[in-house]
Structures are given as C-alpha cells and as structure tokens.
N, C-alpha and C positions, 0 to 999 in steps of 0.2 A: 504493500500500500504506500509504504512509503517512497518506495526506488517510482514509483508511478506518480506520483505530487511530482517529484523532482522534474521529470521528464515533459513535467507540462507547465512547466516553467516559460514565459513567452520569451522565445527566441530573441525577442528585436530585447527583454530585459536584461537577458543571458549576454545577448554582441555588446550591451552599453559600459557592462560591469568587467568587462574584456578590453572594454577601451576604444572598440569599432566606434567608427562614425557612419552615419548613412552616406549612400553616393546619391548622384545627383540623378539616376533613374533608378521605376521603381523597385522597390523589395532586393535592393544591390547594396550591401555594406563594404567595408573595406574589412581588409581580413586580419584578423587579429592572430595570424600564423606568421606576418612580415608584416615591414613596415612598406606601404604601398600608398599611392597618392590615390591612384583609380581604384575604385572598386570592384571588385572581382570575387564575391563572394553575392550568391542567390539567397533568398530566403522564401520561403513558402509558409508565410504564418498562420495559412489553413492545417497544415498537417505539419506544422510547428519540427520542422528539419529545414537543412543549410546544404549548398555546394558550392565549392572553390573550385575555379575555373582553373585555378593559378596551380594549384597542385593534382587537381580533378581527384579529389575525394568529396566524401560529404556525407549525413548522417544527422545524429539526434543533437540534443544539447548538450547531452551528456557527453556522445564523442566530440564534439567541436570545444567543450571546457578541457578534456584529455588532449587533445593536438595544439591548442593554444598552451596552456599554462605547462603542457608535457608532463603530464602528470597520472597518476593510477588512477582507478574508477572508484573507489573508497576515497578519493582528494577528491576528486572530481563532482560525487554526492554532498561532501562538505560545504565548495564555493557555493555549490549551487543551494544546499539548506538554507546559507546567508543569507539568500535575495527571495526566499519565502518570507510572507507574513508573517508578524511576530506569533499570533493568532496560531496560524498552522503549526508552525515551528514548535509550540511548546506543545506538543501532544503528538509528537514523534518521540522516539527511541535514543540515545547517544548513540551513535557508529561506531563500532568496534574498530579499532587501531588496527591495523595491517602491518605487517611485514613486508619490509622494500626487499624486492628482489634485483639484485644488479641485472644491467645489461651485459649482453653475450654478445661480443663477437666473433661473427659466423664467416664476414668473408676478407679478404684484406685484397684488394689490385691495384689496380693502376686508373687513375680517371677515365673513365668512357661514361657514364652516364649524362644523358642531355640535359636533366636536371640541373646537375652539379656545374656542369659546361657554363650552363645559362646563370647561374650562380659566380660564378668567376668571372664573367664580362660582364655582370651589375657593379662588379668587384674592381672593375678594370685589371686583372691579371691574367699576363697570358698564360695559357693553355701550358707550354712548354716549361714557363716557372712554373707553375704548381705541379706539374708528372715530377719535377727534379726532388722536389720536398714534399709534397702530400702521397694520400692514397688516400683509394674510395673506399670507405666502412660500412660493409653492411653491420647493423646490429640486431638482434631481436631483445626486445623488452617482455619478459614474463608475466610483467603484471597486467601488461597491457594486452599484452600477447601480439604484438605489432611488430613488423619489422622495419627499420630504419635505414635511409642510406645518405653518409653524413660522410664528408670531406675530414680525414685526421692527418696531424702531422705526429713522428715517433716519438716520445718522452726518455727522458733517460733512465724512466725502470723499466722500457722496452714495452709497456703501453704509449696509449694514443691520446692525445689533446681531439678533440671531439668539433666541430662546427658544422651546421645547417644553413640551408638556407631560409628556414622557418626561424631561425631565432636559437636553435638549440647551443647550447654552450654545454661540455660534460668532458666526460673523461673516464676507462675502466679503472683507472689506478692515477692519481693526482701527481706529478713531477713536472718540471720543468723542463725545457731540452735547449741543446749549445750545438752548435755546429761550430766547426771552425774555418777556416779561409780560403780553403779548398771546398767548400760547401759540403764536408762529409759528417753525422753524426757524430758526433767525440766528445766528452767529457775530457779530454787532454787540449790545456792550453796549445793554441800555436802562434799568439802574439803578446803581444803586451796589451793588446789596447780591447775590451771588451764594448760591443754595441750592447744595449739593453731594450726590449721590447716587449709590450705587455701582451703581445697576440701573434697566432700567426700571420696573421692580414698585415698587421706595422711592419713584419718584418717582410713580405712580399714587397708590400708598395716601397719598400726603402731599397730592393733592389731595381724596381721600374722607375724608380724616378734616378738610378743610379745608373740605368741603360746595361744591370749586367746580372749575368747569372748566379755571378757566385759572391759571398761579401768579403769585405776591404781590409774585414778584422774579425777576431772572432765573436759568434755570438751569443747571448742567452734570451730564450725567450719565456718568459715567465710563466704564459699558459691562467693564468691569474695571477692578481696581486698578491694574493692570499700563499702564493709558492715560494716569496720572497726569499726565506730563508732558508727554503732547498736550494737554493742558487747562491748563499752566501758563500762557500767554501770555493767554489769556482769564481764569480767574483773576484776573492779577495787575493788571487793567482795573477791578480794583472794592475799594470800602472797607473793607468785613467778607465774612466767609465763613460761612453756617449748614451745619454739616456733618453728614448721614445716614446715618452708613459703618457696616458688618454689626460684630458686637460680635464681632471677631476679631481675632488679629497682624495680617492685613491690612491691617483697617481702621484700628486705630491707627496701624499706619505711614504709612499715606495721609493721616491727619489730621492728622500730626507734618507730614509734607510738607506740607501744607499753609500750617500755621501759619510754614514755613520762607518759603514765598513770598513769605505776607502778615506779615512781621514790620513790627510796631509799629501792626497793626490787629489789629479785631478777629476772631477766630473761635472759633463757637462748636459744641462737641460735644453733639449730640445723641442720644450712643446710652445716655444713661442713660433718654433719656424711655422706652426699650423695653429695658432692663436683661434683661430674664428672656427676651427673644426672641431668635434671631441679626441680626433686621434690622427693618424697618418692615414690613414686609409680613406676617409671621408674625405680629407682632401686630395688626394688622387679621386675619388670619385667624381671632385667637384672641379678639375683639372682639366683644362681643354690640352689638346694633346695629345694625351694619352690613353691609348686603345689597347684592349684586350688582344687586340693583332700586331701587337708591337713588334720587332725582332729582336732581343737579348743578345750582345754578346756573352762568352764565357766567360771573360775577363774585362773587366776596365782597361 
C-alpha cells in the first residue's frame, strides 16, 4: 500500500524536487540525469511515467528518483515519502535500512561506445586523448540491479575513478592516481615538479589546451578532494606543486593542504587562469577553438 502512494506521486512534483525545470513545449522537462538547456525529457501525467530522449530510457517515478539521485529503491521510496502529505506520511510504516551492495565491475575496454563518444565532444576531448588514459566500464549495481556504462580512468590501488555522462561521480575502491611524463601509470616520481588536479576532465583539458599527448611533468590526480592525503607521500617527493583545483571551498582547502606539505617550496595556484569557470574543463568547454577533433601531438 505503501510502495503504491509513492508511485502516485505526481511526476511534474517528483521532476520539481529533482531540480527539472519545464521546457518551453508541452509535458517536456529538462532532465534531471544532466545538466541540459533543452528539454528532453517527456512526461505523461495521465499514466504518471517519464522518457529521456537523451539517454532513451524511461519509467515510473520511482525509476526516474533511482537514475537521477543514483540511488537504491529503498533511497528512492525515502525522497519520494518527503514530498507526500504530512497527513499521509504519518500513517505509513518506517522503511527498513538496506544494505548497500557495491558495484561490480563486469567489463573493462577500450572507448567505442557512442554514448560515451558523444560525452567526450560535450567534453571537448578528443577521442585519441581519452583511449591513451581512460577505458569504458561496464558496471552492474545489485541493488538496483542495473547495468552501467561509465568512462574510468586506473587509481593506484588498481581500481577505477568512475564518471558518466549522467552526473555519476564513484569509484570501486577510493585512490588517487599519478602518471608520470611519459604518460604511463606510476607511482614513481620522474620529475621534480608535480601538476595537481582534482578530476580526470582538468587533467584532459590541460593536455588540449597544451596541444599534447603526454604531460610536461609528473602528475596527480586526486579523483576527489576528499583523497588528499592519499597523495601526500607522493607529493611530498617533488620540489614545487602546479595546482588545478575547481574555484570552490574545496579546492582552496586542498591547495592550502597542499602548500602545508610543500612548505618552503614552491606552489602555484592556478585557478585564477579560469577565474569565471568552476574548473578547467568548463573553460575548454566555453573555448572557441577547440574541438573534440583536435590532432594531439605526443610530445610538446
């Protein structure tokens, strides 16, 4: 009775509390799976279910709160309990807590999906930078029982840093990862001088706006802020620090960390070179120039 209230939840209340806005024809929201200007998400608030054009699924309310917030169906009855009447609400049951089941990775290759493709020219990075450092991950979610196909680059516990084109951000195992100046995965310094970067993306676009395949020095990429100090011991292996952290509390606090490491060297903050962006990558997006069909040298 209860999982049946939820489900009759009106859709157009369910997109508001998601964050959608209406588009400008009818029963068309904008999809609360990306961040999109046009709308591309259908709604039918006769038979009160949703489809994205943009990913071409679609479903109840119930699956459209699990593909937005990416979340289990036990999360998913929660949001949606909130946006019931007080009234209703208090004459349902508490939900019993679930047990998160990690995701499974099932497949690991090399980029060919047109998804992902079309994800990495919204991205402006070409095609041949991302085969050099990522791969396409399949995942399957247990709780969800879904399977996912999500762009990763390697960690240096030999999992994967996780991104979608939906918004997903994750990871099977939380680390950071360093390549060095040859662009090859290594936890072994090969310079003195360390780039730092909060994402895979910052660290792509800093090789496209560099014109090259591989970088200048060695790097670490955080993977989140929150990994900081998995990367301090590497770090603290080199003379100065270039740092490319999102123009937020975050990122200054990871760069004040930083600078805590490397006291009485140098490092230097680079988020004024993109001042008006949240990160690097936004501003390659927001770059004329530069195309996902670029040519890369190997070398500078």
């Amino acid at each position: 009775m209860f999982n049946n209230t939820l489900y009759n939840i009106p859709i157009e209340t369910v997109l508001e509390a998601l964050g959608s806005r209406r588009g400008k024809e009818k029963d068309m929201w904008t999809s609360p799976m990306r961040d999109e200007y046009k709308a591309s998400l259908h709604v039918n608030p006769a038979k009160n279910v949703w489809y994205d054009f943009g990913i071409t699924r679609g479903g109840t309310v119930v699956e459209l709160v699990m593909m937005a917030k990416r979340c289990s169906q036990q999360e998913a009855y929660r949001f949606l309990g909130k946006l019931m009447p007080d009234s209703v609400r208090a004459t349902v049951k508490p939900l019993v807590e679930e047990k998160k089941s990690p995701n499974v990775i099932q497949t690991v290759r090399d980029i060919r999906s047109k998804y992902l493709l079309q994800y990495l020219e919204t991205r402006k990075i070409p095609m041949e930078l991302a085969r050099r450092y990522l791969k396409e991950i399949i995942i399957f979610d247990p709780a969800r029982n879904l399977h996912y196909t999500l762009l990763g680059i390697p960690n240096n516990s030999g999992a994967y840093a996780l991104r979608g084109p939906n918004g997903f951000k994750g990871t099977n195992k939380a680390d950071v990862t360093t390549i060095n100046k040859e662009g090859k995965f290594t936890t072994k310094p090969s310079t003195g001088k360390v780039a730092v970067f909060e994402g895979m993306f910052d660290f792509l676009s800093w090789r496209v706006m560099q014109s090259s395949e591989l970088p200048t020095c060695d790097v670490v990429i955080l993977n989140s802020t929150n990994n900081l100090q998995r990367a301090a011991d590497y770090i603290r292996q080199h003379d100065s620090a270039t740092c490319f952290l999102d123009n937020d509390p975050a990122g200054e606090r990871c760069y004040q960390g930083i600078r805590d490491m490397l006291k009485g060297k140098e490092v230097l903050d680079m988020s004024d070179l993109y001042g008006a962006h949240k990160d690097l990558n936004e501003m390659l997006q927001a770059s004329r120039g530069y195309t996902a069909n670029m040519l890369l040298t190997p070398h500078m």
